[in-house]
N, C-alpha and C positions, 0 to 999 in steps of 0.2 A: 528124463532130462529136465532141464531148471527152466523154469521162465525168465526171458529179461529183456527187457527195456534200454532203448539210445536216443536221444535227442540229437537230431544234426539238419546241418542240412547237405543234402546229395546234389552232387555237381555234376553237369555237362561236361566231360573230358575231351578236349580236342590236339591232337600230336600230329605233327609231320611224321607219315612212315619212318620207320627205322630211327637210324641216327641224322638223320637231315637237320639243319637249322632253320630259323621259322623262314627264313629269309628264302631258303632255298626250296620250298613245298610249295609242291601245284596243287594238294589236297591235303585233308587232315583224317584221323583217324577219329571217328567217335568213339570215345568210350564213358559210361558212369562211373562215378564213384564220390571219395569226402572219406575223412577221417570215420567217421562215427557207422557210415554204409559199411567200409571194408569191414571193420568189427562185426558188424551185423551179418552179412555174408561168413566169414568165418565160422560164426559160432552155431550159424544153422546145419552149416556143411558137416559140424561136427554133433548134429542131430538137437541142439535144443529150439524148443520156442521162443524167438524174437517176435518182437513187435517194434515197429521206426514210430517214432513221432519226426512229422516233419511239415513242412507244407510248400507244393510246388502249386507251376502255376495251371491252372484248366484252358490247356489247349495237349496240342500231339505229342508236347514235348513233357509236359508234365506227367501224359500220359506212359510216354516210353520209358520215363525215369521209376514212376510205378512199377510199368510192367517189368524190368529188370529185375527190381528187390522182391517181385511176386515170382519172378525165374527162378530163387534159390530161397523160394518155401519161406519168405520174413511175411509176417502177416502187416498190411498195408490201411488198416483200417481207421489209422489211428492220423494219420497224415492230410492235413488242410488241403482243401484246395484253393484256388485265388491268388491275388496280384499279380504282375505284369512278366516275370520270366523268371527261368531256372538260371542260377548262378551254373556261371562258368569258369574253369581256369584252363590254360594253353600250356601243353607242357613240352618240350624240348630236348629229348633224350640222350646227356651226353655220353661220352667213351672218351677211354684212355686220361689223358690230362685235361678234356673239357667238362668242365663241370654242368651237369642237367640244370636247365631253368623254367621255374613256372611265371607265369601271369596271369593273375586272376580278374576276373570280369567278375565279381558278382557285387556292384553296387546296386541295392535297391531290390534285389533278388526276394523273389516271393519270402524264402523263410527270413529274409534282416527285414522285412516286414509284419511279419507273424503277432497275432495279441494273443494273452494268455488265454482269453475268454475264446480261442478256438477249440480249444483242448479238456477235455472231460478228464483230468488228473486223477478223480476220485476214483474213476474207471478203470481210467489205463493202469495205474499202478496195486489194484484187487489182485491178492494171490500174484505177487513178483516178486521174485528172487534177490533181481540184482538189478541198479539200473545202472549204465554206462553211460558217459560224459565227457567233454571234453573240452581245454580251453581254446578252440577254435570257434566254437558258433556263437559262446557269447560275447566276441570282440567282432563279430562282423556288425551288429547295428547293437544299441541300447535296444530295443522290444525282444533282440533273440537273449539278449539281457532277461532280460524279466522273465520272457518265456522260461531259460535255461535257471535260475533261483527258485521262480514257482514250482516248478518238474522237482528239483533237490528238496524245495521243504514237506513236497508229497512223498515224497519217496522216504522221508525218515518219519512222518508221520506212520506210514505203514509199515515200517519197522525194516524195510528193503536195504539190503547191502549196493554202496553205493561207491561204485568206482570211477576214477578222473583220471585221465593221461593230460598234463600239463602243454603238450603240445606248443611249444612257441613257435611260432611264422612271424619271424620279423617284417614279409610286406603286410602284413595287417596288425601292428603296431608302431603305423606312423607318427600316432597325436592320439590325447589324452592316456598316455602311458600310466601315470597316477590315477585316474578315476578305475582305468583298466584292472590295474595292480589291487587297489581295494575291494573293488567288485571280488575277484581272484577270491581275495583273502577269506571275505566274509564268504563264497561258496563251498571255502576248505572246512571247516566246522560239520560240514556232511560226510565229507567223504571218509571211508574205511581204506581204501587201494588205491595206491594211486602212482602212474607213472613218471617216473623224472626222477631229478638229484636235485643236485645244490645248486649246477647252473640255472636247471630249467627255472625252480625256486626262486633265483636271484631275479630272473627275467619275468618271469610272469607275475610272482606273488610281494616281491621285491624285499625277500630274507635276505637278510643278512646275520653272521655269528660276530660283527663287530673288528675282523682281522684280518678276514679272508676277502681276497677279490676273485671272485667266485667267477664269473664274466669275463676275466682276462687272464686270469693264472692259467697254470696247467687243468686238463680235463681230470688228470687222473687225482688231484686232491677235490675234486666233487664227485668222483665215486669212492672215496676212501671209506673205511669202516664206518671211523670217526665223523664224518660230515654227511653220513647217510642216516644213520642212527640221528645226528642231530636234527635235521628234516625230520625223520619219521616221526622224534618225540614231540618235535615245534610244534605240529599238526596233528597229532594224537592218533596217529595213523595204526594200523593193522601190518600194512605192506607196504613198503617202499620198493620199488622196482627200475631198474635202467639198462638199456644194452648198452653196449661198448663198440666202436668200431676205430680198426687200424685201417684207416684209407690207404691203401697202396697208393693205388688213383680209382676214377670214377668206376672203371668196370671192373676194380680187385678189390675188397676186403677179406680180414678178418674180423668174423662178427661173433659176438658173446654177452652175457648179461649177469648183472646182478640182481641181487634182490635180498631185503633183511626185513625181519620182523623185531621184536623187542627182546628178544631173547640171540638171535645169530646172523650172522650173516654168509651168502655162501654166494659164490662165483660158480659159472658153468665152465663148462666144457666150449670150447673155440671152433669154428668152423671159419673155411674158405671159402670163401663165395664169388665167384664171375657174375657179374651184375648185367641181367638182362633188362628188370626194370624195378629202380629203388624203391618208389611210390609204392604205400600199403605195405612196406617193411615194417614201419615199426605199429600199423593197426593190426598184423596179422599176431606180431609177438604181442601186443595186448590182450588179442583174444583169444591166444597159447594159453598165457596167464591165467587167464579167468575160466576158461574149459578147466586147466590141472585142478584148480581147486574147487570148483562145481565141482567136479565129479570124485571130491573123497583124493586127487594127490598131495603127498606132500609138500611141503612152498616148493624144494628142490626138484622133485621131481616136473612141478608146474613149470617151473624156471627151464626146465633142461625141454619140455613139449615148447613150449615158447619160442626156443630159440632155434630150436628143429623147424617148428611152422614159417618163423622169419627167414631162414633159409633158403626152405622153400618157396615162400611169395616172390624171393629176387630173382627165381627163373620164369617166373611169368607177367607175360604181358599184359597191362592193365592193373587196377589199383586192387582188383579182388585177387582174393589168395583160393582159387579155387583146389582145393587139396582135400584129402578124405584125412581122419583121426587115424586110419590105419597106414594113409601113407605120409603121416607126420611121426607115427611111433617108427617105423621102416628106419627114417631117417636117424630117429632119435635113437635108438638101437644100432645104428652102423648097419643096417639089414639092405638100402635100397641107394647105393651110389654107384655111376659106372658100367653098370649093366643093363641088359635089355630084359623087361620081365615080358615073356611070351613061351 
């Protein structure tokens, strides 16, 4: 299996049981997690070598946040330790017509602290496959800044395939949306795969084709042929990738994805999904992705494990998608819905 590399930072999860609102909880559930961990968990569960770059803080909490990502076999060696706390966000699980809300704590949080000079780059990334990224760590401080550019120019020095999910969180682009946006741009010159369309693009990287209001028109002319392909060439990209979802309401979609390379493009297959918890939906179809083609699939074939794994992640609770490759092909095959295996 592949070696590969994630820069993020891993967060304190804390939820009102069930469906409750914050208002209405006499405790919270803990759970870990972060864009870049869920990936990380996935792609172990699906047998390769991870390594996290991260840095939490040296106390119980830092420690549990460790011992978590060493639960599911990610090697933790590579991860700081110091500053004052682990970033948090509060999450809110909605149903029906309420929509789920988070809130995040993590100002100041050990990794929007982090210096480059904690991190042996030259190390971490000796004999690595792939490294994975994401536009969420480097808008939490300017240092996860720097940290998350230095990581990318190591990783293309060492000739590593380098993947990005564009990830917008609109509560963490309140202010300097321009310096954010440039930063973006100037990291896209690295990457080979990378997740989003034309909105995400509009928002993060701040593309425009000159015509299109990409932000406020319909969804479905940013996933068209034409405005996918256009991204992928803008950016000199390998893979352009996005899922699709028809919101019924909170706890129904239909969920599906695209994804084109320079030569096609191809649409999956559509599933139904009763949403137990959304969170690590769309990091588990990231690391669908990126497993199909590590391991020798097709883009299509990749695309079609992707969306199987994202499936799956929305019946379970918490931000990891703890699933086996055999019971994501199950899925992917029509093999494993509805019944009881025993």
């Amino acid at each position: 299996m592949s070696k590969i590399v994630t820069l993020g930072e891993i967060l304190l999860r804390l939820s009102p049981p069930g469906n409750e609102r914050f208002m209405q909880a006499k405790s919270f559930e803990a759970n870990y997690g972060g864009g870049e961990a869920n990936v990380a968990v996935s792609l172990a569960n699906y047998g390769h070598n991870f390594s996290f770059i991260s840095k939490v803080p040296n106390n119980p909490i830092g420690d549990c946040a460790i011992a978590t990502l060493r639960k599911f076999n990610i090697n933790c060696d590579y991860i700081a330790r110091g500053g004052d706390r682990l970033g948090i966000y509060y999450f809110e699980n909605g149903a029906s017509v309420r929509s789920s809300n988070v809130v995040y704590d993590r100002l100041n949080s050990s990794m929007a602290t982090a210096n480059v000079n904690e991190f042996n780059f030259d190390n971490i990334f000796r004999n690595v496959d792939l490294f994975h990224v994401t536009g969420i760590t480097p808008v939490i401080s300017k240092r996860a800044a720097e940290v998350t550019i230095e990581a990318l120019k190591y990783a293309k020095k060492n000739n590593v395939i380098v993947s990005f999910d564009l990830n917008y969180r609109s509560k963490l682009w309140k202010n300097d949306i321009e310096e954010k946006q440039s930063f973006m741009r100037n990291a896209m010159k690295y990457v080979d795969i990378c997740f989003g369309n034309a909105r995400d693009a509009s928002k993060v990287l701040g593309y425009s084709d000159g015509k299109n209001d990409f932000i406020n028109n319909s969804y479905d002319i940013c996933i068209s042929e034409e405005n996918m392909k256009n991204v992928l060439n803008k950016y000199s990209l390998k893979y352009l990738i996005t899922s699709k979802r028809n919101n019924i309401n909170t706890s129904d979609n239909i969920y599906s994805a695209i994804c084109c390379n320079k030569d096609r493009i191809y649409s999956s297959k559509k599933y139904d999904i009763h949403i137990v918890d959304r969170v690590g939906g769309g990091d588990s179809f990231a690391a669908g992705f990126l497993h199909g083609i590590l391991s020798g699939y097709s883009m299509e074939d990749s695309l079609e494990f992707a969306v199987a794994a994202s499936a799956i992640k929305h019946t379970i609770k918490g931000d990891f998608n703890i699933a086996s490759e055999i019971e994501v092909i199950n899925v992917m095959n029509n093999n494993n819905g509805g019944v009881i295996n025993r």
